[in-house]
LOMAR-799119 format. One record per residue: x, y, z of N, C-alpha, C in turn. Coordinates in steps of 0.1 Angstrom, whole numbers, plus 2048, in hexadecimal, padded with zeros to 3 digits. Layout:
<sites>
  nx  ny  nz cax cay caz  cx  cy  cz
   X   Y   Z   X   Y   Z   X   Y   Z
...
</sites>
This chain:
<sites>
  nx  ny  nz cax cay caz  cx  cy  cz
 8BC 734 813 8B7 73F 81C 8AF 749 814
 8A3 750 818 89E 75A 811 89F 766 81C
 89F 76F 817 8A4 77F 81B 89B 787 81A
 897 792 824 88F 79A 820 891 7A7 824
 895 7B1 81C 899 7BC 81D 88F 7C4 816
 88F 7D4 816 88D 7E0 814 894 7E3 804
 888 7EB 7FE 896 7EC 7F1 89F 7F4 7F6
 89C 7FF 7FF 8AB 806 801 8B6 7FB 803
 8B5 7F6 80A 8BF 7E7 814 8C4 7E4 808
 8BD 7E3 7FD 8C2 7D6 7F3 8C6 7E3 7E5
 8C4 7ED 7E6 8CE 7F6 7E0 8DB 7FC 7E1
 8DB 7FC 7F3 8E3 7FC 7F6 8F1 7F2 7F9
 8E9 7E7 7F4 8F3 7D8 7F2 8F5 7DB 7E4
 8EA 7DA 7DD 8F5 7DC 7CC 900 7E7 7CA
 8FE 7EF 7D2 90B 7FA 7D1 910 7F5 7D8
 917 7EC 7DF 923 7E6 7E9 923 7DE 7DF
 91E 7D1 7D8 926 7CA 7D1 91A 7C5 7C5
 91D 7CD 7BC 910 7CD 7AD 90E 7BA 7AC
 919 7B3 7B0 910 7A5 7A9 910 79F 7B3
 902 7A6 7BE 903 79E 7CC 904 78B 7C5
 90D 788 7CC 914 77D 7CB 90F 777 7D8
 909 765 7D4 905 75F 7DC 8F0 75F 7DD
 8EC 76B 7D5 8E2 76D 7CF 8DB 766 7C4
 8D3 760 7C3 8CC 755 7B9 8C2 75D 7B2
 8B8 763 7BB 8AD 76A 7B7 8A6 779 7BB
 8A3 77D 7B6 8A2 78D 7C0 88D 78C 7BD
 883 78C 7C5 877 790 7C3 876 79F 7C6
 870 7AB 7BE 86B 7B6 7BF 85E 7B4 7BF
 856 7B7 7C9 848 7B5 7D1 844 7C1 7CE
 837 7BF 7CA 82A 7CD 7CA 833 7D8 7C3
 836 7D3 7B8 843 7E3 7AB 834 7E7 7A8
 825 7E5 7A7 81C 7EF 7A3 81F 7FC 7AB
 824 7FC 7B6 823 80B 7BD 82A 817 7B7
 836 80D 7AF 840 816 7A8 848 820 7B1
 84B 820 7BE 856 821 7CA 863 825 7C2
 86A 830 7C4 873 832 7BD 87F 828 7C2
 87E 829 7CF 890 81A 7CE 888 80E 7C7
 877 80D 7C6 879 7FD 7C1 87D 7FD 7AF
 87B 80E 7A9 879 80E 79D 88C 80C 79A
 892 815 79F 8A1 813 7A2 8A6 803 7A3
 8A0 7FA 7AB 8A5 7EE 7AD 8A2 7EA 7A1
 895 7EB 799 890 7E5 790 899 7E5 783
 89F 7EF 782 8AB 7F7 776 8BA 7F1 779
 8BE 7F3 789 8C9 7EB 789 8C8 7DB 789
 8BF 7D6 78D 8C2 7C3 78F 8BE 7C4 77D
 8BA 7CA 776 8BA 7C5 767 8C7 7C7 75F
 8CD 7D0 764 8DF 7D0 75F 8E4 7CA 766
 8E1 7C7 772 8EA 7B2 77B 8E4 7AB 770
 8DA 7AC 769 8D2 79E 766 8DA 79C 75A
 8E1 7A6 750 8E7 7A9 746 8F5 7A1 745
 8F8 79F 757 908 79A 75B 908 790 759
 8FC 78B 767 8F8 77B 76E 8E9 776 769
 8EE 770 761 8DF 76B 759 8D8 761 765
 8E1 760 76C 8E0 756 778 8D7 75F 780
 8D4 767 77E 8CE 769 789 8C0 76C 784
 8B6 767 790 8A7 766 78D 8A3 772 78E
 899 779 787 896 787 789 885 786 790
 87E 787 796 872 786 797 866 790 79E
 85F 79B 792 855 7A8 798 844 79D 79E
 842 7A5 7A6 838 79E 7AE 82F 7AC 7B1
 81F 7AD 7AB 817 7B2 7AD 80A 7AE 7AF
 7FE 7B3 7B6 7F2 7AE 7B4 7E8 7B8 7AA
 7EC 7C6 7A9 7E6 7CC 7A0 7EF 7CE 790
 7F7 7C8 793 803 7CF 785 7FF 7CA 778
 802 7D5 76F 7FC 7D0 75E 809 7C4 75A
 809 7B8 760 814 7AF 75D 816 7B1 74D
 813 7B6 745 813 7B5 733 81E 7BE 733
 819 7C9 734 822 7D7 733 82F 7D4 738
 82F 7D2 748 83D 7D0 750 847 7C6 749
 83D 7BB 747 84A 7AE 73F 850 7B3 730
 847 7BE 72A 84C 7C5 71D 858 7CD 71C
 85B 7D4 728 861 7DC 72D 86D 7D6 731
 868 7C7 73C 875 7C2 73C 87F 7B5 733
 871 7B6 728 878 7B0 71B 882 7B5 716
 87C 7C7 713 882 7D0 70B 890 7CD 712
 893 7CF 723 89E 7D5 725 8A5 7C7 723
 8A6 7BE 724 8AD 7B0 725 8AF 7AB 717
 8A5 7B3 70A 8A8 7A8 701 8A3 79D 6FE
 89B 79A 70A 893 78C 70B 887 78A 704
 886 77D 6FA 878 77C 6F2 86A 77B 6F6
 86D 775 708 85D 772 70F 862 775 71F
 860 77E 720 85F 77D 730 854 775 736
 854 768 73F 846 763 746 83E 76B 74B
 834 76C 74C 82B 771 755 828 762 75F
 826 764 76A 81C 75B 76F 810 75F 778
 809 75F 777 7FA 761 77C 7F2 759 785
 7F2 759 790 7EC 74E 79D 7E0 75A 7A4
 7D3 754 79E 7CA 75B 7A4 7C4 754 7B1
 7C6 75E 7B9 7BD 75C 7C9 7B3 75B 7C9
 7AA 757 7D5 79E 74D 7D7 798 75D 7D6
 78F 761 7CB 784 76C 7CD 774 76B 7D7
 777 771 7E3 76B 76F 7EC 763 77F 7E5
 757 781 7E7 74A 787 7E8 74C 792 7EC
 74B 7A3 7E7 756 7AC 7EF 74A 7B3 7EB
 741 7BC 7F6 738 7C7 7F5 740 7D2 7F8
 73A 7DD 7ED 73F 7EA 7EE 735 7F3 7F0
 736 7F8 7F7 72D 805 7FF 734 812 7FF
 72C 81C 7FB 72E 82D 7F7 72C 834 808
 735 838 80A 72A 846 818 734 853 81B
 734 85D 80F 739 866 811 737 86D 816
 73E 876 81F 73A 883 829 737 88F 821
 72E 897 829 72D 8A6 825 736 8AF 821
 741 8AC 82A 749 8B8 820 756 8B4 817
 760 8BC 819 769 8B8 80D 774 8AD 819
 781 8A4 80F 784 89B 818 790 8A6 81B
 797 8AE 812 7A4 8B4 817 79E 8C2 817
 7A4 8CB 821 7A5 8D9 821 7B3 8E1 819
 7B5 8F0 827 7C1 8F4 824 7CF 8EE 82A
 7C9 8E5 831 7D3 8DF 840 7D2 8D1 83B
 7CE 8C9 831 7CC 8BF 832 7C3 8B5 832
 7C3 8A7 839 7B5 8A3 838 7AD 8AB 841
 79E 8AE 843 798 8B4 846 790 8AC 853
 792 8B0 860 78C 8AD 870 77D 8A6 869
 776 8B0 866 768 8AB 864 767 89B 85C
 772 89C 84F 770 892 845 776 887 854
 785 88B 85A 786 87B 861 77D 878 86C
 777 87F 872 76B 87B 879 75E 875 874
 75B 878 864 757 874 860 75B 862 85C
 763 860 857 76B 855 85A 768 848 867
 76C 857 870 76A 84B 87C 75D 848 880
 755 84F 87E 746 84B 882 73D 843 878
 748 845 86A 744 839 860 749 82B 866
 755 82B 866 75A 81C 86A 753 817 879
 750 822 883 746 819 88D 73C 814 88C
 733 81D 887 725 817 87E 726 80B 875
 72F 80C 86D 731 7FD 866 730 7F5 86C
 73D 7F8 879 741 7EA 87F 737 7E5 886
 72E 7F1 88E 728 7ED 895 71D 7E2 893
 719 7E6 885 70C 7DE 87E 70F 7D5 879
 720 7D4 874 720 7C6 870 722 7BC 87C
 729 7C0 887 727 7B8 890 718 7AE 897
 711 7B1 890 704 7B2 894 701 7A4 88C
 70C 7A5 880 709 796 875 713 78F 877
 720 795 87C 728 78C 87C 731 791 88C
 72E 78C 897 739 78F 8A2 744 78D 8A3
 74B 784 899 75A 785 896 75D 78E 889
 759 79B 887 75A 7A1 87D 763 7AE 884
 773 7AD 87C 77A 7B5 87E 779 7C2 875
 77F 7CC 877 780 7DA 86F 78D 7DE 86B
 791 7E0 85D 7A1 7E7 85C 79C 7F6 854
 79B 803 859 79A 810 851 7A6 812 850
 7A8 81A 844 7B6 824 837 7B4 82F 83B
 7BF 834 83F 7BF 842 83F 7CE 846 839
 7D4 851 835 7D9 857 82D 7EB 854 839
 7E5 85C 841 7F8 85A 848 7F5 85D 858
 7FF 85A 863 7FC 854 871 7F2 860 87A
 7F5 86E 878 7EE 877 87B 7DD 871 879
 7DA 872 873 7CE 86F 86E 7C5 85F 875
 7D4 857 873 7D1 84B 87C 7D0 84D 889
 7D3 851 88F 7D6 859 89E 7C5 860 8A0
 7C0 866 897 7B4 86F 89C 7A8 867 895
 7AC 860 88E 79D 852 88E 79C 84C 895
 7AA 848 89B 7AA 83D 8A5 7A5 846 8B4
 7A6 84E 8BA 7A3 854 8C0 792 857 8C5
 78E 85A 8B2 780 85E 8B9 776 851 8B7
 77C 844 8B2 772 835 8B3 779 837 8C2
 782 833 8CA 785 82F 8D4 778 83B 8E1
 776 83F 8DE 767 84A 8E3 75A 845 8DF
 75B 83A 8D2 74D 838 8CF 74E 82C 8CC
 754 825 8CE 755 814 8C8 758 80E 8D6
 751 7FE 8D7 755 7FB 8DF 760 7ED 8DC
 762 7EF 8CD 76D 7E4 8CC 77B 7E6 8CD
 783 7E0 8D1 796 7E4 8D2 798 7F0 8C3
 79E 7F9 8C6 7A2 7FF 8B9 7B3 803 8BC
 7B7 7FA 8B0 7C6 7FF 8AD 7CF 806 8A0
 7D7 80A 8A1 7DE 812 89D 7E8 809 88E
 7E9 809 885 7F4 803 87B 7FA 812 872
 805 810 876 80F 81C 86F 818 81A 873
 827 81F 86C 834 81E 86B 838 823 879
 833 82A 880 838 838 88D 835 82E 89A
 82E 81E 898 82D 81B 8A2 836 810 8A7
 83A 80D 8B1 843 803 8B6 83D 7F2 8AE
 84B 7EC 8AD 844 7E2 8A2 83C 7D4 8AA
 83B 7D7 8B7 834 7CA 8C3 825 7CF 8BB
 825 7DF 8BD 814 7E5 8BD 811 7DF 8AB
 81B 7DD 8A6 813 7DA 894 812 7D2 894
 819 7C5 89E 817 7B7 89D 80B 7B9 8A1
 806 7BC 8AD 7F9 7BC 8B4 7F0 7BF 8A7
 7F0 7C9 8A0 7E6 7CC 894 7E2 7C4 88C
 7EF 7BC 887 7F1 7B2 87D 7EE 7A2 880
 7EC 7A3 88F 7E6 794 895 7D9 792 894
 7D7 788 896 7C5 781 894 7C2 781 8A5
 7B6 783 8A5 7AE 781 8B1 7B4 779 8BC
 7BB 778 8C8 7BB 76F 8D0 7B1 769 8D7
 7AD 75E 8DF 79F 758 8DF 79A 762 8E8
 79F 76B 8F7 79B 772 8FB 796 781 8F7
 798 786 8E8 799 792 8E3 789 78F 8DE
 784 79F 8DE 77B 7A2 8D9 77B 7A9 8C9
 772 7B3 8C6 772 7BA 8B5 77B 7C0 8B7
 780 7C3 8AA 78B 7CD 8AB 78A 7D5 89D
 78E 7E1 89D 78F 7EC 892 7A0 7EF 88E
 7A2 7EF 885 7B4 7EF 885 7AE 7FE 879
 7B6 805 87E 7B9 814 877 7C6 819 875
 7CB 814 864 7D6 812 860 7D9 81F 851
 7EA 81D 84D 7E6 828 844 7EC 81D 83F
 7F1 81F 82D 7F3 816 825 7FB 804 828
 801 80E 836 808 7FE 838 802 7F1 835
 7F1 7F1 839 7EC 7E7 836 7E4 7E7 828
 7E7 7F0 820 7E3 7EC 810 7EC 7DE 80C
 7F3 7D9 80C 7F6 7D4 800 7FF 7C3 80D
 801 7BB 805 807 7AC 806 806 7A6 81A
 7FC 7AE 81C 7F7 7AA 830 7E6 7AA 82B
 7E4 79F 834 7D9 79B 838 7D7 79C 845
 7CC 7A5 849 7CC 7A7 859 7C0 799 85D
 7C0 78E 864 7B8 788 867 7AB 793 86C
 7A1 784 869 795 78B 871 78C 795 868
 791 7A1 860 78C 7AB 85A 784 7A6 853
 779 7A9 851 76F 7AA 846 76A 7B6 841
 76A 7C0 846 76A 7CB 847 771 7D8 842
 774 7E0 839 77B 7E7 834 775 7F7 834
 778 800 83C 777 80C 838 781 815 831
 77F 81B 829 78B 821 81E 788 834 81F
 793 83C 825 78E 84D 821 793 84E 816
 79A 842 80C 79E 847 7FD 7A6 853 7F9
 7B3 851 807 7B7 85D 803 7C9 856 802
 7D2 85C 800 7E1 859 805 7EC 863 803
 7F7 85B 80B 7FE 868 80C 80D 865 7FF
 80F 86E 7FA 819 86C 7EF 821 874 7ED
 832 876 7EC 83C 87E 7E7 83D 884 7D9
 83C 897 7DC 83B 8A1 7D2 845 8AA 7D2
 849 8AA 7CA 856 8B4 7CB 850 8C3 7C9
 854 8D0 7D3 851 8D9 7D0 859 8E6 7C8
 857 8E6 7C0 860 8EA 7B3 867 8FA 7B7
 85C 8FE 7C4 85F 90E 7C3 86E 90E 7D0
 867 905 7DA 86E 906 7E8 87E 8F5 7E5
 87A 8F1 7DA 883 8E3 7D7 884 8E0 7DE
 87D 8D9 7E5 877 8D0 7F2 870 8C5 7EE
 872 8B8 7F0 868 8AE 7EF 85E 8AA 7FF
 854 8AA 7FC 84A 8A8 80A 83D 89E 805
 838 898 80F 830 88F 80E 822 89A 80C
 818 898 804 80C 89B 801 7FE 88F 801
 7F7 896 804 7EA 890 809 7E4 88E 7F9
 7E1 889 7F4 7DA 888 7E9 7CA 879 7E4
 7C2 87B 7DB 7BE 870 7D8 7C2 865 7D7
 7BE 856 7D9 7C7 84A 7D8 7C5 846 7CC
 7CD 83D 7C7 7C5 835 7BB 7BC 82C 7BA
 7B6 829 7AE 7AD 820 7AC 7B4 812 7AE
 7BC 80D 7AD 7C3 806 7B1 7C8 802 7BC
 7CD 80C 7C7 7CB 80A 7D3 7C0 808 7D8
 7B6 80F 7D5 7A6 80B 7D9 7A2 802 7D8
 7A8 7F7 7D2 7A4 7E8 7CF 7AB 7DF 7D5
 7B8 7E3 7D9 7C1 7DE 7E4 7BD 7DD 7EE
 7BA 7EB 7F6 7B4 7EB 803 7A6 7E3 806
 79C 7E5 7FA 78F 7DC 7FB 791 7D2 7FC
 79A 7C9 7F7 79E 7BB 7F7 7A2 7B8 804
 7A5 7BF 80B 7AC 7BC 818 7A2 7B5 81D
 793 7BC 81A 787 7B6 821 783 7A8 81F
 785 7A4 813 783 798 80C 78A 78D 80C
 796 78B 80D 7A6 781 810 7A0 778 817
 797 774 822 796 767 824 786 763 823
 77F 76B 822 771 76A 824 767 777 81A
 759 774 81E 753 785 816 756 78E 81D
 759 796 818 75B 7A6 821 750 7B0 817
 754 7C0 81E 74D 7C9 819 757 7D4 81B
 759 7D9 813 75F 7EA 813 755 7F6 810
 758 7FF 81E 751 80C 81C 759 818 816
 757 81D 80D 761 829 806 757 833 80E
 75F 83D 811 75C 848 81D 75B 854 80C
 757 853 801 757 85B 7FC 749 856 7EA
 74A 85F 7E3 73E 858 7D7 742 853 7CE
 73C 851 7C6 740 847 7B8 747 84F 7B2
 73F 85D 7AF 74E 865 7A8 757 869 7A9
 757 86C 7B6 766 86E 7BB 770 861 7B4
 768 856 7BB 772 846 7B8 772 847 7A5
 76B 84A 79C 771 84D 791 775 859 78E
 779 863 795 786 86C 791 796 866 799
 795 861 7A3 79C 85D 7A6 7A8 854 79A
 7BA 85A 79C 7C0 852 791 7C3 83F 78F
 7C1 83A 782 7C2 82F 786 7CA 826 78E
 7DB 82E 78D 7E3 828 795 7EC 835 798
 7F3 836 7A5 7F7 83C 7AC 809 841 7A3
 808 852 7A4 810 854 799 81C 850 7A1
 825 845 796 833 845 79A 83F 850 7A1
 841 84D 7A8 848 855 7B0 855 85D 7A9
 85B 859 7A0 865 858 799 85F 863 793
 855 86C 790 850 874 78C 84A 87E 790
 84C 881 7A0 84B 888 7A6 854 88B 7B1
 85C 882 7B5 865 884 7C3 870 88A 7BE
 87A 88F 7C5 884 897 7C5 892 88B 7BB
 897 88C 7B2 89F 880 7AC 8B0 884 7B5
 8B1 88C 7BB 8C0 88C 7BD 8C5 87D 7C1
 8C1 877 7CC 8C1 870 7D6 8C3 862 7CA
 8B6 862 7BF 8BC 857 7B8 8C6 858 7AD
 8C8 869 7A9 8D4 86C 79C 8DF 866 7A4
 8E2 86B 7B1 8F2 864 7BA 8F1 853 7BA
 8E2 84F 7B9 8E4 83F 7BC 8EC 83A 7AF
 8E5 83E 7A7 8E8 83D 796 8F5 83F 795
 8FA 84A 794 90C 84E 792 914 847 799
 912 83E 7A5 912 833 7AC 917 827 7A8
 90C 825 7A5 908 81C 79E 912 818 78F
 912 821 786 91A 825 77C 910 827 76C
 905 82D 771 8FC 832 767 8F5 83E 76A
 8FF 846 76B 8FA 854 76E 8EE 85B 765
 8ED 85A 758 8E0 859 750 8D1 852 756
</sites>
């Protein structure tokens, strides 16, 4: 049987019984993000791995420096060669297009009205012209978090005449299936306006199309009020290539970055580990736990 849980789910099983028993193999998927329970699972299945040699360990990424990571988990195991294995995907033909707005993308409140309007009148225009080459040509735009999704989706639904839907965590999971489905024979174009959920290991059928505001939202601890809160910030270059590929995965696509070339080279190359910014209480208790309070 294969299992699919959450790393909380599956941290919360290693503290009920450290050598889940009955376990062959554990896969950690997309550890590029560096997610603090995934970095935590990552630390504890390596002291199981220490117990139960028996058990298969396996990181899975599409952007990850596999060199570095397997050194890391040489170092901690002791081990003379960790495998890499490498299975490259069918590369289709991926145009990138620039169309940044006039003003700035964040204000004092956040993303900025003008910049997501700008957005949305980018991704109509795309769609609209690409439909013009391709009538089965779907649309997925990135935006930062559901607010945001909510008021793009809003103002294409005013100016688009293709289906526009919603992909975020806040929505009932029938409406993400609907996002995440392919065309039924009676369905027309559709625009899916998503925040990261659809960066990484989903393929939305249909899409050839990618608009990006290159922005996301990420956990900062605030040092003065010791509060951790989500912040609006640049994405990575990394993510940026994630999401563009979305357009690409079965056919040519094109991605529109809603912003300029230099922006996209200040932008960081990979998105700073969280473990380096979020609040640690939450994982010092997992740890003491655990029985490695250090």
């Amino acid at each position: 049987a294969v299992e699919f849980v959450t790393p909380g789910v599956l941290v919360g099983r290693l503290l009920r019984d450290p050598e889940l028993p009955g376990t062959a193999a554990v896969v950690l998927d997309e550890v590029h993000e560096r997610g603090l329970e995934t970095d935590l699972l990552l630390g504890m299945l390596l002291e199981l791995r220490q117990l139960r040699e028996d058990v298969a360990l396996i990181a899975m990424s599409a952007t990850l420096d596999a060199g570095s990571f397997a050194g890391l988990i040489e170092q901690s195991l002791g081990l003379p060669d960790v495998p890499i294995v490498d299975s490259r995907a069918v590369e289709h033909p991926l145009e990138v297009r620039w169309a940044p707005g006039r003003g700035h993308r964040l204000d004092e409140r956040g993303v900025s009205r003008e910049f997501l309007d700008h957005v949305a009148r980018t991704a109509e225009q795309e769609h609209r012209l690409g439909l013009a080459q391709d009538p089965e040509l779907d649309a997925l735009v990135f935006l930062p978090g559901a607010g945001e999704v909510a008021h793009v989706a809003a103002r294409l639904r005013e100016s688009s005449r293709a289906e526009v839907l919603e992909l975020h965590g806040r929505i009932p999971a029938a409406e993400q299936d609907r996002a995440v489905a392919g065309r039924g024979p009676e369905d027309g174009p559709r625009i899916v306006v998503s925040t990261a959920l659809a960066e990484s290991s989903l393929t939305v059928p249909g899409v050839r199309l990618v608009v990006d505001a290159g922005l996301s939202r990420e956990p900062r601890r605030d040092a003065v009020r010791r509060m951790s809160g989500l912040v609006t910030v640049s994405a990575s270059r990394a993510s940026g290539r994630q999401r563009a590929g979305r357009a690409a995965r079965t056919g040519p696509g094109t991605v529109v970055r809603c912003y300029d070339e230099s922006t996209w080279a200040a932008m960081p190359e990979r998105s700073v580990p969280e473990i380096r910014t979020a609040d640690l209480t939450s994982a010092a208790l997992v740890l003491a736990c655990w029985g490695t309070p250090t």
